[in-house]
N, C-alpha and C positions, 0 to 999 in steps of 0.2 A: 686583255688590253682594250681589247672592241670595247668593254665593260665601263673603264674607265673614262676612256673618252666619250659614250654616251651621257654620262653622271657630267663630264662638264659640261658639252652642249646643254642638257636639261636644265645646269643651274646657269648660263649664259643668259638662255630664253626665261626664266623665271627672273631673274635682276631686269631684264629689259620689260618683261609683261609687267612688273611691278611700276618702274620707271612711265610706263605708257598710262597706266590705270590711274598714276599719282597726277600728272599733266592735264587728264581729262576734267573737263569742268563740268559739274552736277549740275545739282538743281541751288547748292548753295554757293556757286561759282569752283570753288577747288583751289588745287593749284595752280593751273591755268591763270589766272589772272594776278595773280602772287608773281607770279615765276616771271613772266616777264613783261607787266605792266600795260597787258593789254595787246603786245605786238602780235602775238600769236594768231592775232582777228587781222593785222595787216599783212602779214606773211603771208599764210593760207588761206586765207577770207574770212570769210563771220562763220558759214557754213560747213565749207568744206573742212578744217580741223576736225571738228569731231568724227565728221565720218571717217577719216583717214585711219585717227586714233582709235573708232570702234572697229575697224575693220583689221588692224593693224592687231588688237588685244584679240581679236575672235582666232584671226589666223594664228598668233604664235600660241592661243589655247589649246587647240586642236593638236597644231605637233605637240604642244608640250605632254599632253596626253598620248598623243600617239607614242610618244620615245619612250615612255613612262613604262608601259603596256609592252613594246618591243623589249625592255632591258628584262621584261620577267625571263623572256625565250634567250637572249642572252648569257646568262648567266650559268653557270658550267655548275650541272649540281653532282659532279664527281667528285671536285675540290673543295666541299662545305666543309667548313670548319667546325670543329666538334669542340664541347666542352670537356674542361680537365677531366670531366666523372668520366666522362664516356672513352674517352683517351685510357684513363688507368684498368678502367674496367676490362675495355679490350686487350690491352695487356697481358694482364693478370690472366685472362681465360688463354694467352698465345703461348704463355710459358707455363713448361711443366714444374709440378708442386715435388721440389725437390730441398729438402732442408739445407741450410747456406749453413756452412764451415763454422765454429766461432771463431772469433777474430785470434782469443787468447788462450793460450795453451792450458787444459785444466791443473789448476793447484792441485797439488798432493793431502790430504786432507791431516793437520799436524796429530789429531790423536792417534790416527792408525798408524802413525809413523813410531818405531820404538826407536831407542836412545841405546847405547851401544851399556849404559850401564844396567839397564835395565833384563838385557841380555844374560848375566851374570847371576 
């Protein structure tokens, strides 16, 4: 369960790290200036955005690696799921080689069989 819920946090913080990285304005401006027409310099300042947004992409880098690294120790390798081969394979070596019944009762075979005229 731990398992699961780490894999959503991770893709939370990778949709937001993505979201931060896309807003950041480059060297050829970005989305920043797209997005919303310049206000982003009035809200936060001229300055300050980017730092926020750099600081903001480095931290959720960090966890994102960090959770990343955690869900290896995580992960329960008692319960590893095995391929069909290795499933039948185990199997076949758990049960003993004992020939199975046939289904259908053997025919009597018709020339060995004599005819009551024949008898005579």
């Amino acid at each position: 369960m731990l398992f699961f819920s780490l894999i959503i946090v991770i893709s939370i913080i990778s949709a937001i790290m993505i979201f931060l990285v896309l807003i950041q304005s480059g060297k050829g401006g970005g989305l920043a200036g797209i997005a919303a027409g310049g206000a982003t310099t009035q809200i936060l300042g001229a300055r300050q955005a980017p730092d926020i947004l750099e600081k903001a992409t480095w931290t959720l880098a960090t966890l994102f690696i960090a959770l990343c690294i955690l869900t290896n120790f995580v992960i329960d390798n008692e319960q590893q799921q095995r391929s069909v081969i290795q499933q039948q394979t185990q199997q076949q070596t758990q049960q003993p080689l004992t020939p199975q019944p046939d289904a259908q009762p053997a025919q009597p075979d018709p020339a060995s069989q004599t005819s009551p005229q024949d008898q005579n």
